[in-house]
C-alpha positions in Angstrom: -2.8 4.3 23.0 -1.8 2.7 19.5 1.3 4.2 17.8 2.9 4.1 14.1 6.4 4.6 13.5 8.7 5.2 10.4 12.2 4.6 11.5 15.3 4.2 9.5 19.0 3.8 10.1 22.1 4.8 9.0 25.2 3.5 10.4 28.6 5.0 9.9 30.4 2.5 8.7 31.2 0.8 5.5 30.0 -2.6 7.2 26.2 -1.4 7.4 23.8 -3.7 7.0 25.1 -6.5 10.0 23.7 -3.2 12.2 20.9 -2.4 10.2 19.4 -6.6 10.0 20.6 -6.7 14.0 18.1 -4.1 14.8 15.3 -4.9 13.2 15.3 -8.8 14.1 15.9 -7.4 18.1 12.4 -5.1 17.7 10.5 -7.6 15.4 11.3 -10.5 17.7 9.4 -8.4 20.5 6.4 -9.5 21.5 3.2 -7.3 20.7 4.9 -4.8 18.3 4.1 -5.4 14.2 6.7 -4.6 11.9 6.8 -4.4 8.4 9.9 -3.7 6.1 10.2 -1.8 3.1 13.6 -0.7 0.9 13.1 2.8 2.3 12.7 2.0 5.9 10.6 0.4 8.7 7.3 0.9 10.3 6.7 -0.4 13.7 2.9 -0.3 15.4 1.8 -1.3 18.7 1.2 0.3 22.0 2.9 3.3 22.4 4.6 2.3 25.7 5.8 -0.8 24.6 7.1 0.6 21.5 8.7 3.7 22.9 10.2 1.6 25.9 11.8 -1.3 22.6 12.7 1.4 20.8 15.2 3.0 24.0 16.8 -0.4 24.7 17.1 -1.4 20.9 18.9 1.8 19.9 21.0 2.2 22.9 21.9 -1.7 22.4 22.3 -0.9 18.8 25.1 2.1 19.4 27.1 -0.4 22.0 27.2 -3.0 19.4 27.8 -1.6 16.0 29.0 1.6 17.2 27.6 5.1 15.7 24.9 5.5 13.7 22.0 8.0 12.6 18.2 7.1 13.3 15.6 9.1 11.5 12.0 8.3 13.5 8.7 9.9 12.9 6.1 9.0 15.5 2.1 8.8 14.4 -1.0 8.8 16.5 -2.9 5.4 15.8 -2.1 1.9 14.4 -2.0 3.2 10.8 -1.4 -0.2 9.0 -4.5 0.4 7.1 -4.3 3.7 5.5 -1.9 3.7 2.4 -1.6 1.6 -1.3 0.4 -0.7 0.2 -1.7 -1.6 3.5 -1.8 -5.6 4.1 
């Protein structure tokens, strides 16, 4: 099973974007997962189990390391890359 997923982050602290470029290089450097950037947020797509089993290692790693911070996710049924104005 394919998934799509709009995630963005929000970390409480005035440093934010060491936390915020961390986390997406960790889940873009995996293997088998597609991610493409906007200024808004991030989408990830791949197999669901891969990308809900990144996504519980990156955000737990991301907490330990840059310390609190506020994820927004919304989880989609299918590799969506192609639907939308801005599909590659």
């Amino acid at each position: 099973m394919e998934t799509s997923v709009d995630i963005s982050l929000y970390p409480l602290s005035e440093d934010y974007l060491p936390a915020i470029r961390d986390f997406i290089q960790r889940v873009n450097d995996t293997p088998g997962i597609h991610v493409r950037r906007n200024d808004l947020s991030t989408q990830l797509f791949g197999d669901y189990d891969l990308v809900m089993d990144t996504l519980k290692l990156e955000i737990r790693r991301s907490w330990e390391q840059h310390g609190k911070g506020i994820f927004v996710i919304k989880f989609l049924l299918d590799d969506l890359r192609g639907i939308g104005a801005d599909s590659e």
